[in-house]
C-alpha positions in Angstrom: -86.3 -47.3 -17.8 -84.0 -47.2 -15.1 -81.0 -48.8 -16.8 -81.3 -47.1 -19.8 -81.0 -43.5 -18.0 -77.8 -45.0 -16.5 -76.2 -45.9 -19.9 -78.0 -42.6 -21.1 -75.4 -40.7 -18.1 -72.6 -43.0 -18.5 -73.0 -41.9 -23.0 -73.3 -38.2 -22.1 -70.4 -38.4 -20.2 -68.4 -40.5 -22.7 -69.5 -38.5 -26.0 -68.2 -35.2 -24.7 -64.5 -36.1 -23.3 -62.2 -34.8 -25.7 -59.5 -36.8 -26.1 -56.9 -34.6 -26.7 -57.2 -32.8 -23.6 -56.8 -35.9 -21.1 -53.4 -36.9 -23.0 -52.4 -33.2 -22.6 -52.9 -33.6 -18.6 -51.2 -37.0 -18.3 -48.3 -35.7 -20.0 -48.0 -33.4 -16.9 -48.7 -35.9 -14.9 -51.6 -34.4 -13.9 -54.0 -37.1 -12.8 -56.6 -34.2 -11.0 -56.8 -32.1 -13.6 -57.3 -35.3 -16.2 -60.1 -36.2 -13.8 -62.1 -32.7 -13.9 -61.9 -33.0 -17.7 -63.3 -35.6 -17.8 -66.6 -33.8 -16.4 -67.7 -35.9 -14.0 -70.1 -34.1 -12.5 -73.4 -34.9 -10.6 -75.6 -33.3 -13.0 -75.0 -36.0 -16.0 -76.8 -38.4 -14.0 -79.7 -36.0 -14.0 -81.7 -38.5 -16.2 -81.0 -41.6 -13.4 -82.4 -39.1 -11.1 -85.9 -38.4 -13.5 -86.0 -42.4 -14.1 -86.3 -43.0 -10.3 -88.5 -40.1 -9.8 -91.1 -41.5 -12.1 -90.7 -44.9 -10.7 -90.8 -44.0 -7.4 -94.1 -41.9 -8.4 -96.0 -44.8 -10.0 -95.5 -47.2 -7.0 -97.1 -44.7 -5.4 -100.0 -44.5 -7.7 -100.3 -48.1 -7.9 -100.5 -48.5 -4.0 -103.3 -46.3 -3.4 -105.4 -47.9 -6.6 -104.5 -50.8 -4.8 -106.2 -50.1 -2.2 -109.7 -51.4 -1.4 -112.4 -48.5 -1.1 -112.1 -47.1 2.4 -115.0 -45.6 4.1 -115.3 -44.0 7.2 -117.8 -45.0 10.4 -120.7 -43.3 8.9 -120.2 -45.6 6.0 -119.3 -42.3 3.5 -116.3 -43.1 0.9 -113.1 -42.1 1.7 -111.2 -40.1 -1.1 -107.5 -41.4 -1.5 -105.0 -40.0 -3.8 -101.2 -40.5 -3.9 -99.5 -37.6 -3.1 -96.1 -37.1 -4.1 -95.4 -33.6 -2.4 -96.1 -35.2 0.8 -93.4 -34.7 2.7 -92.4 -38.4 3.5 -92.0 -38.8 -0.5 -90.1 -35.4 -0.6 -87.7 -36.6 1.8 -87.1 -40.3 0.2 -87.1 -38.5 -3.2 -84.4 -36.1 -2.3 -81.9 -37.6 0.2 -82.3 -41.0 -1.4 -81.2 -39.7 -5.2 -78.7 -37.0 -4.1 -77.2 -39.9 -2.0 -77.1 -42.5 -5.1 -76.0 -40.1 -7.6 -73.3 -38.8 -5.1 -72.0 -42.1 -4.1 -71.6 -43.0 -8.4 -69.9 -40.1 -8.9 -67.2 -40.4 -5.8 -66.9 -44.1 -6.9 -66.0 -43.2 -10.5 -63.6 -41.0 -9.2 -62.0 -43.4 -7.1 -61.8 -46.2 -10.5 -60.8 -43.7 -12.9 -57.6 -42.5 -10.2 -56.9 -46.2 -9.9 -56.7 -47.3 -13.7 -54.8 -43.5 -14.4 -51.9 -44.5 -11.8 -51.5 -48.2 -12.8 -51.7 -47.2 -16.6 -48.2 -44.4 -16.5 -47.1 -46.8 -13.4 -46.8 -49.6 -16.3 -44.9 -47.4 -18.6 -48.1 -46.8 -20.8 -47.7 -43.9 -23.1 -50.5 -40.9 -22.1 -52.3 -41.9 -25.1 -52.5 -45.3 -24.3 -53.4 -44.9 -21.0 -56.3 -42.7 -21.5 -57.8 -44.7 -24.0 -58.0 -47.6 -21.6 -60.3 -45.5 -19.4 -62.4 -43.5 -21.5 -62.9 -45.9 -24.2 -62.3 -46.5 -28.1 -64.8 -44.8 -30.6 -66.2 -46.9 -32.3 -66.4 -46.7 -36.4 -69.7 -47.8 -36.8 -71.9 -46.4 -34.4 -69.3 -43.6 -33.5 -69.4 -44.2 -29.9 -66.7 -44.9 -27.0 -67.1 -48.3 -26.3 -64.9 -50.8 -23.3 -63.2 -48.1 -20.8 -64.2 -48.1 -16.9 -66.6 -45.0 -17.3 -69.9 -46.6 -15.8 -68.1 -49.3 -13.8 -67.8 -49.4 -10.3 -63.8 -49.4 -8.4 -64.2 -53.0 -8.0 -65.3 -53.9 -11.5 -62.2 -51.5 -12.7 -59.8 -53.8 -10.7 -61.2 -56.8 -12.9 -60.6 -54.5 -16.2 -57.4 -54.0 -15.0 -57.0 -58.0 -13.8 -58.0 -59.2 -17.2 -55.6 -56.8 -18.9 -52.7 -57.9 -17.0 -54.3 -61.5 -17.4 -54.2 -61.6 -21.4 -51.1 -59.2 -21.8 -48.9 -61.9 -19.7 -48.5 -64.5 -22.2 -48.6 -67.2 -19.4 -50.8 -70.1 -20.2 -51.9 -69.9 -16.3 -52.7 -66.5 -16.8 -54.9 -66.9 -19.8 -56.8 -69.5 -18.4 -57.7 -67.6 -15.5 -59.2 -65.1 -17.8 -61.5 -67.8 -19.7 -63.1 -67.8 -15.7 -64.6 -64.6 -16.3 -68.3 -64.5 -16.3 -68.7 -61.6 -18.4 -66.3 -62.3 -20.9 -66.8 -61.9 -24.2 -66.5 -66.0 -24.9 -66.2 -65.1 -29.0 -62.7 -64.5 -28.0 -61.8 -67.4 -26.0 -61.1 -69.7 -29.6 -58.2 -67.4 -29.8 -57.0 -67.4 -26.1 -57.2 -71.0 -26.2 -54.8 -71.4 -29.6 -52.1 -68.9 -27.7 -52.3 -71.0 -25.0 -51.7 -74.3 -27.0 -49.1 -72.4 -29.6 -47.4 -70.5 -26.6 -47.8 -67.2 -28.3 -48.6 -63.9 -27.2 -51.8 -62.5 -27.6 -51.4 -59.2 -30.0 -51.7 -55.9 -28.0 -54.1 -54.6 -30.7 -56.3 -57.7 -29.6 -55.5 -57.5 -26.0 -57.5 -53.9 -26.6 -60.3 -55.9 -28.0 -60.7 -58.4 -25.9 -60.8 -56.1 -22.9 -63.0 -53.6 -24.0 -65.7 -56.3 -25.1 -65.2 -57.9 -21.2 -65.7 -54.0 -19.7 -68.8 -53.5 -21.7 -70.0 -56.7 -20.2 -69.3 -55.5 -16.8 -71.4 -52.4 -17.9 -74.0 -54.2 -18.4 -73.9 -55.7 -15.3 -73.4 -52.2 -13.6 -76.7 -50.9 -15.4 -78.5 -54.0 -14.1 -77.5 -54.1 -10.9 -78.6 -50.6 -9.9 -81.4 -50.5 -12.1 -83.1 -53.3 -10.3 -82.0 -52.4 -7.0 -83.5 -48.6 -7.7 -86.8 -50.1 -8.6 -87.4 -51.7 -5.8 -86.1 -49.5 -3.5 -88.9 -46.5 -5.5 -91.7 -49.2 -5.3 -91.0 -50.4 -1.8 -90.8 -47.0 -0.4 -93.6 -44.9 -2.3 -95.8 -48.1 -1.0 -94.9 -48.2 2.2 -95.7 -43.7 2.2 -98.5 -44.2 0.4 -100.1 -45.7 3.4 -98.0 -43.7 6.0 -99.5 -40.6 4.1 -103.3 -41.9 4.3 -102.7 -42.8 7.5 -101.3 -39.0 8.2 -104.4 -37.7 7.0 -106.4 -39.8 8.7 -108.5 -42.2 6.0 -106.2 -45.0 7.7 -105.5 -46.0 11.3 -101.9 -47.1 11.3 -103.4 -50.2 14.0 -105.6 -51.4 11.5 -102.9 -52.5 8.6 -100.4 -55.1 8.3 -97.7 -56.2 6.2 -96.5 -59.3 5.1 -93.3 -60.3 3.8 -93.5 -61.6 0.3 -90.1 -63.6 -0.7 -89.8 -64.0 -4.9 -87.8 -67.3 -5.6 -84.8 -66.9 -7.4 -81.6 -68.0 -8.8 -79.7 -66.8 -5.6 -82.0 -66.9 -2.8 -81.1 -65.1 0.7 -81.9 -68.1 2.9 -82.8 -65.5 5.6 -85.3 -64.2 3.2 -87.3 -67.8 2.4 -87.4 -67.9 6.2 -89.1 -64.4 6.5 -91.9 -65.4 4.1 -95.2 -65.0 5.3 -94.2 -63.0 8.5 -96.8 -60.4 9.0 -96.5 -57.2 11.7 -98.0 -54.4 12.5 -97.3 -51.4 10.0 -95.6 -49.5 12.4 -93.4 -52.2 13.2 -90.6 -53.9 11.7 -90.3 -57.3 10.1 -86.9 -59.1 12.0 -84.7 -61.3 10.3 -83.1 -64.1 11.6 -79.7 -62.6 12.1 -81.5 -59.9 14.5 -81.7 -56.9 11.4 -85.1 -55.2 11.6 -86.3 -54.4 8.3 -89.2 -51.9 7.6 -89.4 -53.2 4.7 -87.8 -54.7 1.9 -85.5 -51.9 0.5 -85.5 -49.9 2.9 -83.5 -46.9 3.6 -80.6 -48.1 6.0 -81.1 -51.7 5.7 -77.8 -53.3 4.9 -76.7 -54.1 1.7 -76.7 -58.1 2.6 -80.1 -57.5 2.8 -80.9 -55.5 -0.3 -78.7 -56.1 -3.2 -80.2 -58.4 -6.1 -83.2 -59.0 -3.7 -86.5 -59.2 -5.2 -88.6 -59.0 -2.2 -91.8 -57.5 -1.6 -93.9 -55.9 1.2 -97.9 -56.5 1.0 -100.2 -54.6 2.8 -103.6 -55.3 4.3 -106.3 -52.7 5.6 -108.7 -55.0 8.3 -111.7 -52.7 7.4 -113.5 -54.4 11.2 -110.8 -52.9 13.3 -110.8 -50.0 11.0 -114.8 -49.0 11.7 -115.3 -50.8 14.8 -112.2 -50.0 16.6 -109.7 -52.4 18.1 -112.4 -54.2 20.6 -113.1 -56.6 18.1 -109.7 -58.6 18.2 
């Protein structure tokens, strides 16, 4: 859900530049005013912002069905319900998306400056260089396609790599290019022959080629924040959900626990195998072994070396002894 509002923002954004008025601006040498009209505004990533919304939402459902049936020292049943106009989730909901959506949008800006200035630095007609950032239309489906919309500053500097890459005709050159992980390897046949022919790969292809390899790196864009955004909604409405029972007081914040749940992967954070099966209190944090303290996994704060790609998890537990009979019993 997730990535698709992303590529849904990154599309919106894409189907409504008009073409005609970035060249217009580049011809002036304008690269502000090719930048504003290009509409890169924080309210096309409204969609990103209803995606997490809803994700953060149903964590926050799911924790508190999660939850074993509470009851208080008279042995009644406690109600639960998630709540998510309490104001911890308020606060998450609003300064964690503004910040997100904010950051894409200044990073943009920063990608799209870049590729503008290296684009007339080269000599590159307006034309030219516009179509390199916003992308080709596509015949078929009638869509911009390749372009550094949607990418972040660093993936633009690989678009930009590659470019120079394929467009040098050195056989050195072109082999670094058939490194690229997100290549699109239907081309490489053809690298490969200009590299054994010693010919120069056709700027017409060179447009091909590049676009495929910033589509991949699209992809990659869309994945890497829509997996990070889901488990920074799920780890966060399950960590409120108890905070907020535990506000009202169904919970006492002594009687749970969390434990740190490491999912193998192809990348593991050796830091994070080692965390495995550490428990605390809940109003504690879990330590890693370089000395970060982690509320839990996602947190807001945490640094990125301790967030991005990871699939971590937090579990709670409720000990329902302490919880009726107090803390004597431990």
């Amino acid at each position: 859900m997730l990535r698709a509002a992303f590529l849904e923002a990154i599309d919106d954004i894409t189907s409504n530049i008009v073409l005609r008025r970035i060249v217009e601006r580049l011809e002036r040498g304008d690269i502000n005013g090719t930048i504003v009209a290009m509409h890169l505004d924080e309210a096309a990533f409204r969609p990103l912002d209803e995606a997490i919304r809803q994700a953060f939402n149903g964590g926050g459902v799911a924790a508190v069905e999660g939850m074993p049936a509470l009851r208080d020292p008279f042995g009644h049943t406690v109600v639960v319900r998630w709540d998510v106009r309490n104001v911890w989730a308020e606060e998450w909901l609003r300064l964690h998306s503004a910040g997100l959506v904010t950051d894409i949008v200044a990073d943009q800006i920063i990608a799209i400056r870049t590729a503008l200035e290296e684009g007339l630095a080269r000599g590159d007609n307006p034309r030219q260089t516009a179509l390199d950032v916003v992308g080709r239309v596509n015949r078929v489906t009638g869509r911009r396609e390749g372009g550094v919309i949607g990418l972040s500053s660093t993936q633009s500097d690989y678009v930009a790599r590659a470019r120079r890459e394929l467009a040098s005709s050195e056989p050195d050159q072109l082999r670094n290019y058939l490194t690229r992980a997100r290549r699109d390897k239907r081309f490489d046949r053809s690298i490969t022959a200009a590299i054994r022919e010693g010919k120069p790969i056709a700027k017409e292809a060179v447009d091909r080629i590049v676009s495929r390899y910033a589509d991949g790196l699209l992809k990659l864009r869309a994945d890497t924040i829509s997996l990070h955004e889901t488990f920074a909604a799920l780890g966060a409405s399950k960590d409120i959900a108890f905070r907020d029972q535990i506000g009202k007081g169904n919970v006492r914040a002594d009687t749970v626990t969390k434990t740190w749940r490491h999912t193998p992967g192809e990348h593991p954070r050796i830091q994070h195998i080692a965390m495995h099966g550490q428990v605390v209190r809940f109003d504690q944090p879990f330590m890693a072994p370089d000395g970060t303290a982690i509320p839990y996994p996602h947190a807001p704060g945490v640094p990125a070396r301790h967030t991005l790609g990871c699939k971590c998890f937090c579990e709670y537990r409720i000990s329902f002894a302490e919880q009726i009979l107090g803390p004597a019993i431990r």
